[in-house]
C-alpha positions as CSV (number, residue, x, y, z in Angstrom):
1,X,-31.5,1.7,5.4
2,X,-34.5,-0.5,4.1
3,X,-34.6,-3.2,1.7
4,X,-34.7,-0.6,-1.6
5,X,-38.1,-3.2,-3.4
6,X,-39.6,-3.1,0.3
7,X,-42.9,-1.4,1.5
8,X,-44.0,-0.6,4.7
9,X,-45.7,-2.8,6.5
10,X,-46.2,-1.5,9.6
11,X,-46.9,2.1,10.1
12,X,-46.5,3.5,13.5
13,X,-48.2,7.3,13.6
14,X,-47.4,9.5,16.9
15,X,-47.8,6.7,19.4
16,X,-47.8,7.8,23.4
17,X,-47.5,5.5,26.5
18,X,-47.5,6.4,30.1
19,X,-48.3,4.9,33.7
20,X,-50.3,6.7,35.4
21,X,-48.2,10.1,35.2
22,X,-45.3,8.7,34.1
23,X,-45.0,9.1,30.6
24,X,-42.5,6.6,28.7
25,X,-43.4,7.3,25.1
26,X,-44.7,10.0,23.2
27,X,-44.8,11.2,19.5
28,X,-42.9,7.8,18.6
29,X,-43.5,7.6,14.4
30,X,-41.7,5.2,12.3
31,X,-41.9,2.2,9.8
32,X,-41.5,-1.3,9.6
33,X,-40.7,-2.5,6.2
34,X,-41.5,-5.3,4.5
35,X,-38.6,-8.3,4.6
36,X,-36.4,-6.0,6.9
37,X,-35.1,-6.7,10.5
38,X,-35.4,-3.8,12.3
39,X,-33.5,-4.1,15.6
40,X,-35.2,-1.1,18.7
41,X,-32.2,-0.2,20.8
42,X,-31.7,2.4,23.9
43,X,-31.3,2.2,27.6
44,X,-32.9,0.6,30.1
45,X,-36.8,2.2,30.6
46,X,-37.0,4.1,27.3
47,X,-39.7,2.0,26.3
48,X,-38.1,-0.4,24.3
49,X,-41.0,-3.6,25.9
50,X,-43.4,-1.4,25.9
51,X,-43.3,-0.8,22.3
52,X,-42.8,-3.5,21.4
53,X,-46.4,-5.3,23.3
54,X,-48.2,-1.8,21.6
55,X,-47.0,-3.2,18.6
56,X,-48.1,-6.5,18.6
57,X,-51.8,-5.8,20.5
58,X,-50.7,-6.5,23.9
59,X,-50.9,-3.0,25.4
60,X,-53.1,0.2,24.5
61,X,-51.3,3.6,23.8
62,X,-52.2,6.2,25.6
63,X,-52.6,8.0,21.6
64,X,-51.6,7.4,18.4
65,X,-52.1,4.5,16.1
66,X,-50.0,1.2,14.7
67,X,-51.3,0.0,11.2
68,X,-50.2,-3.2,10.2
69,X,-51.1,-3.7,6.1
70,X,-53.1,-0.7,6.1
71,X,-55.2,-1.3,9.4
72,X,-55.3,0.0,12.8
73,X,-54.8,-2.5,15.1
74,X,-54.8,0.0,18.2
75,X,-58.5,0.4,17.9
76,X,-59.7,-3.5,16.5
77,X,-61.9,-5.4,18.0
78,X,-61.3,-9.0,19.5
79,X,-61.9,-10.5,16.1
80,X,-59.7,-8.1,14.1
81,X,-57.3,-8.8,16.8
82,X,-57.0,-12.3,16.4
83,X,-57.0,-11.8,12.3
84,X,-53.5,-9.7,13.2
85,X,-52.2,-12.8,15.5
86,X,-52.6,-15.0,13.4
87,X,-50.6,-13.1,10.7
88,X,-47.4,-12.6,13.3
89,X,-45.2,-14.6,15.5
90,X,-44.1,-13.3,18.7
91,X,-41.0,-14.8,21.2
92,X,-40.6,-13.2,24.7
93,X,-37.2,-13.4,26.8
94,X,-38.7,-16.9,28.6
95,X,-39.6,-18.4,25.2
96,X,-43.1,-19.1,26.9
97,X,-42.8,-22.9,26.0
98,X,-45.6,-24.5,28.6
99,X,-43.1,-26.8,30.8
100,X,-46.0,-29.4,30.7
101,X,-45.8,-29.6,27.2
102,X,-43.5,-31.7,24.6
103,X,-42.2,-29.3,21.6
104,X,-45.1,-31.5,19.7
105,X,-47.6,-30.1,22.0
106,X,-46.4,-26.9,22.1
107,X,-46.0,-26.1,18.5
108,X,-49.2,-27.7,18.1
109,X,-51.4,-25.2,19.5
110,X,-51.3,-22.4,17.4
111,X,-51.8,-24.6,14.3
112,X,-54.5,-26.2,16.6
113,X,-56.6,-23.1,17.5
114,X,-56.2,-21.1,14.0
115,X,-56.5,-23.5,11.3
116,X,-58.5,-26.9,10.5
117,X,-55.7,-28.6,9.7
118,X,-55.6,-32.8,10.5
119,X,-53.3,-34.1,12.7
120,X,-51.4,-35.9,10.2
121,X,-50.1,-32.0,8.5
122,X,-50.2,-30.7,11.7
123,X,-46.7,-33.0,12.9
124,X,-45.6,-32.4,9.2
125,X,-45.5,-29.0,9.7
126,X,-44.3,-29.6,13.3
127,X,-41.6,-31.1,12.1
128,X,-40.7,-28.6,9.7
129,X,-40.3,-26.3,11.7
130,X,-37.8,-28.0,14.1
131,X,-35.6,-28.9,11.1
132,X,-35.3,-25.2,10.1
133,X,-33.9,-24.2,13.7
134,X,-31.6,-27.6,13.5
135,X,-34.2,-29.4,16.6
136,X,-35.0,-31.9,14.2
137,X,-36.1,-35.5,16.1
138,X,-37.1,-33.3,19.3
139,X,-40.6,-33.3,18.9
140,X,-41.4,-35.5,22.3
141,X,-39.0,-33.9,24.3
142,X,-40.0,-31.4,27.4
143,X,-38.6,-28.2,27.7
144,X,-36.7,-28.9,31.2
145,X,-34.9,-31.1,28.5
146,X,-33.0,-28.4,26.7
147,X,-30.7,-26.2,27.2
148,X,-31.1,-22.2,27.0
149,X,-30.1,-22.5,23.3
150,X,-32.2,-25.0,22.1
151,X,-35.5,-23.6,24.2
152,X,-34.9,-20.2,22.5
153,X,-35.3,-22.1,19.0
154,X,-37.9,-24.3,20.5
155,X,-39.7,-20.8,20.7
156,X,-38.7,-19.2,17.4
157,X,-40.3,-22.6,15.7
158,X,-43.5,-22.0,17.6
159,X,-43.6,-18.4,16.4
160,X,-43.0,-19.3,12.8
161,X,-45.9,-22.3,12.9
162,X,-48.1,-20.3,11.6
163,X,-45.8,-18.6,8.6
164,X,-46.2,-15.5,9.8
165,X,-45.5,-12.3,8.1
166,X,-44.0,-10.6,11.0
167,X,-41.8,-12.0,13.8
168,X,-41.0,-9.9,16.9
169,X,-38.6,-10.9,19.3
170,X,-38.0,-9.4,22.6
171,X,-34.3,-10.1,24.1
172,X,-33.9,-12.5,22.1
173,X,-29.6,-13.4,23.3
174,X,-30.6,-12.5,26.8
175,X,-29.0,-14.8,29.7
176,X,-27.3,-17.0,26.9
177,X,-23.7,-17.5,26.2
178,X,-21.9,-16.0,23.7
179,X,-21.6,-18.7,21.4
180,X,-25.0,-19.9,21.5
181,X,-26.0,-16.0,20.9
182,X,-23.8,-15.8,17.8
183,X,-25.7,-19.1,16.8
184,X,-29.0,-17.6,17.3
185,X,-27.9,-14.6,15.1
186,X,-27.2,-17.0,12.2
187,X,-30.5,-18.5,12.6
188,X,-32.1,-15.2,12.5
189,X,-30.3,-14.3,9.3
190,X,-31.0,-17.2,7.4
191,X,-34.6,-17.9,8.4
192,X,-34.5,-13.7,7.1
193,X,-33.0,-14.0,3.9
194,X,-34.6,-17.8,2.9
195,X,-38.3,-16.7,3.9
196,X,-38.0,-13.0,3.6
197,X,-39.9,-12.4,6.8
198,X,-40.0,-9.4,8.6
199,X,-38.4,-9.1,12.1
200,X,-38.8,-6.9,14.8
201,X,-36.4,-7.2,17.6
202,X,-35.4,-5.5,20.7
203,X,-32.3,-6.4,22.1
204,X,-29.6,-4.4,23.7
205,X,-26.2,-6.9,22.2
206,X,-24.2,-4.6,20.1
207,X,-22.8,-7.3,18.2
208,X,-26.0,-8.7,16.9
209,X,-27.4,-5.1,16.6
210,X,-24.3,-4.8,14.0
211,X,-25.0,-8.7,12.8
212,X,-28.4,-8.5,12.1
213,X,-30.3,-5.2,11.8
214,X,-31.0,-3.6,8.5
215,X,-32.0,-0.8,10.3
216,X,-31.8,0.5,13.7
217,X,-34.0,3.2,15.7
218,X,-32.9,4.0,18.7
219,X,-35.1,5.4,21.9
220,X,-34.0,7.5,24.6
221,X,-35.4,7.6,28.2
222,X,-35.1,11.5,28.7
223,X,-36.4,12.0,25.1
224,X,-38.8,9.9,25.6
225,X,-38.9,8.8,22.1
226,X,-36.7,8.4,19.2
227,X,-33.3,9.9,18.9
228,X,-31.4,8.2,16.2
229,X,-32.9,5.7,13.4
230,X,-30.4,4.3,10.6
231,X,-27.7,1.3,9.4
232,X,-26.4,0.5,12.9
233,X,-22.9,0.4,11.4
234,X,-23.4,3.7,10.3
235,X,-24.8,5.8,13.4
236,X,-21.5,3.8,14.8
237,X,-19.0,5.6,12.8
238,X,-20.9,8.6,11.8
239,X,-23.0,10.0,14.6
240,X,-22.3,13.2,16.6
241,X,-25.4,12.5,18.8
242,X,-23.1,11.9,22.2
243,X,-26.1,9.4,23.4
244,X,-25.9,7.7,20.6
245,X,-22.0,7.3,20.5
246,X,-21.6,6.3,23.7
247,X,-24.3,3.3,23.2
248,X,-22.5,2.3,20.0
249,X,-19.1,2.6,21.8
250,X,-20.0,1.9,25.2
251,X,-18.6,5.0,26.6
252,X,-20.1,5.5,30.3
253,X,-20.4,8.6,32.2
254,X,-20.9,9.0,35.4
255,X,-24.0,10.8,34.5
256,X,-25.1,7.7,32.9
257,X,-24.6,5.3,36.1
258,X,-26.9,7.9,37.9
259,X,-29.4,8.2,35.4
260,X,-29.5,4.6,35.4
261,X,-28.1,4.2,31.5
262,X,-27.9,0.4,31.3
263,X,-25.8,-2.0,28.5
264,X,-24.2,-5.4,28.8
């Protein structure tokens, strides 16, 4: 369930995606709400990526609209476009972090290209925001430096330079260890409940989808859309959907395997 003082703030309204003939999404409708982490779950293919760069401008939909604060971001121009970008923070499974770059320089830039801010509150802010995900005194060092951990929060600082209203994440735990995952989880919850962001976040770790989501929704590849949406803990316990049971309690078929149904 949402946070119960929380309004949407993004509004996604019968949204369609397809390849060529291949059609991935269609009549997808839901809500993001405002200060709520909303985790997107399902198997491999359902659309989970793709969503996810329709939501944040990346990709067109084939129909249907996102609004983010009242506006539809599926059909604004360049300029509206960069309005929205500047208003979210976005961290892909490489954490993007240019390898030429120290975490100064790379933190830097979006504070560089959006505001008029001096250099002086620029490496304020900098540093900031690598004492929130515990990188403090890292700012010359090069991301060949860190470990898989440390470049994941090296990311998450660049995405919140800006203090964005919405964060999306995409794979977020993917190729880390479990402890380091558990850590990343904890940063997530407390950068959550001390800012009040909102999070979007597709990820396919049923421990942090039980950790961290106020609210699931859950796609499905046949479907082609959304089967399930709901407290994660809940559908766990509660749903008769057999797709959504066996995702919740990792129960394979053999159907599955030959269908491709994919969890770690």
């Amino acid at each position: 369930m949402h946070k119960a003082d929380s309004k949407p703030i993004i509004v996604v309204e019968n949204l369609a995606a397809s390849f060529g003939s291949n059609i991935v999404l269609e009549s997808v409708s839901f809500q993001v709400y405002k200060g709520e982490i909303l985790v997107i779950v399902g198997e491999s293919g359902c659309g989970k990526s793709t969503l996810l760069k329709i939501m944040i401008g990346l990709q067109q939909p084939s129909s249907g609209k996102v609004l983010f604060q009242g506006g539809d971001i599926t059909a604004a121009v360049e300029k509206e476009l960069n309005n929205y970008r500047q208003n979210i923070g976005v961290l892909f499974q490489s954490s993007a972090l240019f390898s030429s770059m120290t975490l100064n320089e790379n933190i830097a830039l979006p504070l560089r290209e959006y505001t008029d801010l001096d250099s002086e509150m620029i490496n304020m802010i900098i540093k900031m925001k690598l004492g929130m995900v515990n990188l403090a005194g890292y700012e010359n060092h090069y991301p060949s430096e860190l470990s898989g951990g440390m470049k994941k929060r090296a990311g998450i600082a660049r995405a919140m330079a800006l203090d964005p209203i919405v964060l999306f994440f995409d794979e977020l735990s993917a190729g880390l260890d479990p402890v380091t995952a558990v850590e990343l989880d904890d940063l997530i919850i407390k950068t959550n409940e001390a800012l009040g962001t909102t999070m979007v976040i597709v990820t396919h770790e049923l421990e942090s989808i039980c950790k961290i989501a106020d609210r699931v929704i859950m796609l499905d590849k046949k479907a082609k859309g959304i089967i399930a949406e709901g407290d994660p803990r809940e559908l766990k316990e509660k749903s008769t959907d057999p797709r959504v049971r066996r995702f919740f309690l990792r129960q394979m078929t053999e159907t599955d395997c030959q269908d491709g149904f994919y969890v770690k």
